[in-house]
C-alpha positions as CSV (number, residue, x, y, z in Angstrom):
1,X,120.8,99.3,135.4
2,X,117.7,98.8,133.5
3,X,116.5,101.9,131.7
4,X,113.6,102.7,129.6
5,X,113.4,104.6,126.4
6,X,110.6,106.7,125.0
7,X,111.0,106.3,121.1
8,X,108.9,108.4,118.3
9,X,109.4,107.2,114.4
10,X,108.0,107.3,111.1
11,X,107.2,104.2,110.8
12,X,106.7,104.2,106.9
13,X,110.3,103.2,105.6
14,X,110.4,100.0,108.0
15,X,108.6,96.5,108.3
16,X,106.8,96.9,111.7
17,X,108.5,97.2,115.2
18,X,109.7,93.8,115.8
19,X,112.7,91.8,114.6
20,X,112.9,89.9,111.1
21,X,115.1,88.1,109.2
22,X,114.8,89.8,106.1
23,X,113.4,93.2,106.8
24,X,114.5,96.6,109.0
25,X,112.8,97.1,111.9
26,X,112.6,99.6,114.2
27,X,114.1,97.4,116.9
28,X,116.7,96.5,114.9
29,X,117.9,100.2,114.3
30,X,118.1,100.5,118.2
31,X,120.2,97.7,119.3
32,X,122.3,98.3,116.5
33,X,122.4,102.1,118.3
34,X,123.0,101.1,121.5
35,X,125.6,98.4,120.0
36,X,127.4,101.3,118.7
37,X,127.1,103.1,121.9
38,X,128.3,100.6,124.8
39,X,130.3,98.0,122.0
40,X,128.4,95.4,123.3
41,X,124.9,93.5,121.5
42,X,122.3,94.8,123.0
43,X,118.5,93.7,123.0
44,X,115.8,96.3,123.8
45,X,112.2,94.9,125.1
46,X,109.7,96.6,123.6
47,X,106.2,97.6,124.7
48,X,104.2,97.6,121.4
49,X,104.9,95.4,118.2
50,X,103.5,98.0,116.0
51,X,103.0,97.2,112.3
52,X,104.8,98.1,109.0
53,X,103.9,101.6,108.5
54,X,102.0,102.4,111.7
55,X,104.0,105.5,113.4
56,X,104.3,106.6,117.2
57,X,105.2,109.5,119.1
58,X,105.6,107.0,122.8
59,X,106.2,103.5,122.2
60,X,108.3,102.4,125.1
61,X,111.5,99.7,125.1
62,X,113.8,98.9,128.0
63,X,117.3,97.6,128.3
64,X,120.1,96.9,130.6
65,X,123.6,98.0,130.9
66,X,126.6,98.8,133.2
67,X,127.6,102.0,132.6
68,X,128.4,105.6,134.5
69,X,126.4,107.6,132.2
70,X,123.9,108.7,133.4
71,X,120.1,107.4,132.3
72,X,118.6,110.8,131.1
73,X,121.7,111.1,128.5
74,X,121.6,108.3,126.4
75,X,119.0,110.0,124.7
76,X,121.0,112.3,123.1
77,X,124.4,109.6,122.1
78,X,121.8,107.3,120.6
79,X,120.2,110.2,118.4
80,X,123.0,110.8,117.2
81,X,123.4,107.2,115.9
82,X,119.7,107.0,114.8
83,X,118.6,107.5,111.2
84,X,116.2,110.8,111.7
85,X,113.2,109.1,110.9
86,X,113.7,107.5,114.8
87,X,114.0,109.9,117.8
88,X,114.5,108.9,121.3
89,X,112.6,111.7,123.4
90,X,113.6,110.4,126.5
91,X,115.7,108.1,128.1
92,X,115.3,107.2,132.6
93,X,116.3,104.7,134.6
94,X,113.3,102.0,136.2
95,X,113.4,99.3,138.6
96,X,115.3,96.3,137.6
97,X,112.1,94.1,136.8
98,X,109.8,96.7,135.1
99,X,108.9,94.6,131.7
100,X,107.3,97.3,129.5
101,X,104.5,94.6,128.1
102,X,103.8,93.4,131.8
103,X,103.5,96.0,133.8
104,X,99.7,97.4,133.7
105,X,99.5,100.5,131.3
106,X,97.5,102.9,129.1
107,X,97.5,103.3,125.8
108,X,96.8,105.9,123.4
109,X,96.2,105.4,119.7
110,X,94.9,107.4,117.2
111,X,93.7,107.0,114.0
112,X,93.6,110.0,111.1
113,X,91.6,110.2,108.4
114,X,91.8,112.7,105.6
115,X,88.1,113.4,104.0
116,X,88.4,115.5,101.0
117,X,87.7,115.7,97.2
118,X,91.4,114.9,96.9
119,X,94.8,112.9,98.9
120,X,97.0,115.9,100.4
121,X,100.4,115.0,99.7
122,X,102.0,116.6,102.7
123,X,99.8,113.9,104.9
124,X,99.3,111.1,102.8
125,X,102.1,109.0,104.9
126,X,100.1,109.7,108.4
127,X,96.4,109.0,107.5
128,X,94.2,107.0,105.4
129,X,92.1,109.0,102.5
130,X,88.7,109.0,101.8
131,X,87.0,111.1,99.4
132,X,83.3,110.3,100.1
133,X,80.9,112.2,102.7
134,X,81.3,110.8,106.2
135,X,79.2,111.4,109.3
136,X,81.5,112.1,112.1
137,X,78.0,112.1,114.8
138,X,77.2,108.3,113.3
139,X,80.8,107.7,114.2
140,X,80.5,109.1,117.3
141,X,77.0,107.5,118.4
142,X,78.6,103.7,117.2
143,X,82.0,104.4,119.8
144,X,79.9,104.9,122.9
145,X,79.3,101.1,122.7
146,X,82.9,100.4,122.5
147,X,83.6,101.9,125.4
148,X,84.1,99.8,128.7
149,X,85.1,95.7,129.5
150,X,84.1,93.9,126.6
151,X,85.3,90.3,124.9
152,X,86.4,91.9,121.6
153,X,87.1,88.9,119.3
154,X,85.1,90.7,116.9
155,X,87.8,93.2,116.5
156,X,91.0,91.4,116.0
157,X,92.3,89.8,112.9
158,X,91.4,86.0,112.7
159,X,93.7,83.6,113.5
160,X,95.0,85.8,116.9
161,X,96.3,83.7,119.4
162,X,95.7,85.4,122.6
163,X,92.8,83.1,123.8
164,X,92.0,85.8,126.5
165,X,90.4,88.7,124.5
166,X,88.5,90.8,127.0
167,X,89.9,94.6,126.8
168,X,88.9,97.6,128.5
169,X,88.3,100.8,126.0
170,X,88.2,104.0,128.5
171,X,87.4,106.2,125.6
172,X,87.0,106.7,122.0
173,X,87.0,110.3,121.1
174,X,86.2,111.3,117.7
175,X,86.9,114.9,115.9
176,X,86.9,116.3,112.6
177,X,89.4,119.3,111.9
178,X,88.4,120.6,108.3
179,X,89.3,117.6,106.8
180,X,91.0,115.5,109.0
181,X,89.5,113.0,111.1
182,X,91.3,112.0,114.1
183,X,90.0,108.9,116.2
184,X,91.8,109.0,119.7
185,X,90.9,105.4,121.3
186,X,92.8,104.8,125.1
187,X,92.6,101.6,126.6
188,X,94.7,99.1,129.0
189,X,95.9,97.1,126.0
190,X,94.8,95.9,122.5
191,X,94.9,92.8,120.4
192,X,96.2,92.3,117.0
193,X,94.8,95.2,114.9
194,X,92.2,95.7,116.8
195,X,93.0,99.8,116.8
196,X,92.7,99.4,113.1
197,X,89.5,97.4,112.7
198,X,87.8,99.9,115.1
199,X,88.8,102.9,113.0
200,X,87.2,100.6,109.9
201,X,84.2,99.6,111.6
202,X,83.5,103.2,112.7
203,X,84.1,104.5,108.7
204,X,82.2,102.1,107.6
205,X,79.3,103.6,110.2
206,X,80.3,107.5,109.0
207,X,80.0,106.5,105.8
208,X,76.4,104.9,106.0
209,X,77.4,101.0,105.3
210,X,76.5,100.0,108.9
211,X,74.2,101.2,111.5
212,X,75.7,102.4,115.0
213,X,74.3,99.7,116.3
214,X,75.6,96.9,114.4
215,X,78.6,98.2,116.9
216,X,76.8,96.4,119.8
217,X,76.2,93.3,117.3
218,X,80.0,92.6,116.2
219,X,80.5,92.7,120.4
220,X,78.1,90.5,121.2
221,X,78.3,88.1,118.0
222,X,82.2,87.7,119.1
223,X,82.9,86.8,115.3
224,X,85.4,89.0,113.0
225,X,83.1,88.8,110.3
226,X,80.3,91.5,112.0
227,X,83.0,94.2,112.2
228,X,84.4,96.0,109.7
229,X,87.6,96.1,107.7
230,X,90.7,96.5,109.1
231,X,92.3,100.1,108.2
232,X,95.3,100.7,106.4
233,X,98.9,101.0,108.5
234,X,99.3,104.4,108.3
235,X,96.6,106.4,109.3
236,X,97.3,104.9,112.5
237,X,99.9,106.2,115.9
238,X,101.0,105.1,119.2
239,X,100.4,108.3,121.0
240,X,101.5,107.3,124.7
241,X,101.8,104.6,127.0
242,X,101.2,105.6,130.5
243,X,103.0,103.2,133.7
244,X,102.1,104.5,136.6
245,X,104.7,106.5,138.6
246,X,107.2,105.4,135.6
247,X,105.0,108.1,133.2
């Protein structure tokens, strides 16, 4: 059967999501899990390839096994085989060609950022710190043009090789919370940082260095350059990906 994991991590003690030679990954920490588990190698498919030090509460991996237990409990045998920095928060069984990066979906990111005099320690692994006044309305004005089907070249790193790089942004939500700012951004997919060099650009606007506009300007010019930089890792979380009538 081919089952699908919902997996939540810190991601700040591990190189990014995917495989490397030389580095611990969160998918390595899984297969080595369900290795353990079935004494078998295993290979999960994952849904995002999140970065070193980004964190999420739903990224999404399937795999496939024979085996009598049932779906919904290898959740709890491979948590108790995970380091506790990685939870599996639920585990079901899905059609035999669900492919979590090719089925349509929704995602949910969001981006925090702690504006204060000083860092708080206690949050200084989940957001990004910036001490300076920001304008959370300016922020708010420049993400209604982000909203919607638009090429956004402008807001993935350079180089990216996905020569198709027309997205559609159903929201970007913005709100401050004494001195956190969160920015919530749900979409049906995203290119290579492009979470990350919204959340910039739209600093960069709260803080007074570009104009809401210049928003609409980076979209149209299609050229990295107009946006702005790209945000550090770990202000930023994979809330949820959405599949349909597979959650």
């Amino acid at each position: 059967m081919r089952v699908m994991l919902r997996v939540a991590y810190d991601g700040t003690a591990y190189s990014g999501w995917q495989l490397q030679p030389n580095a611990v990954t969160i998918e390595q920490r899984l297969n080595e899990a369900l290795e353990d588990l079935f004494g078998m190698p295993m290979a999960v498919i994952g849904a995002s390839r999140t970065d070193a030090g980004v964190h999420a509460l739903g990224n999404a991996a399937v795999f496939d096994v024979d085996t009598r237990m049932p779906a919904s409990k290898i959740a709890y045998a491979l948590n108790t085989r995970l380091p506790e920095d990685i939870r599996v928060v639920n585990s079901s069984e899905v059609s035999p060609d669900f492919h979590p990066r090719h089925t349509e979906s929704v995602k949910t990111y969001e981006y925090k950022i702690w504006n204060d005099t000083f860092p708080n320690p206690t949050v200084r692994l989940y957001s990004h710190f910036e001490y300076g006044e920001i304008d959370v309305g300016r922020m708010a004005e420049a993400a209604e043009y982000l909203v919607g089907e638009h090429d956004f070249t402008s807001f993935c790193s350079a180089g990216t090789q996905v020569e198709n790089k027309v997205r559609t942004v159903f929201s970007v939500d913005i709100k401050r919370d004494g001195a956190m700012i969160t920015i919530r951004v749900t979409g049906n997919g995203f290119l290579y940082n492009m979470v990350r060099i919204i959340a910039g650009t739209l600093l960069k606007v709260g803080q007074g260095a570009m104009e809401p506009a210049d928003v609409q300007k980076a979209l149209d010019g299609r050229d990295r350059q107009l946006a702005g930089p790209t945000a550090p890792a770990r202000g930023l979380t994979l809330v949820k990906i959405s599949y349909g009538e597979n959650g």
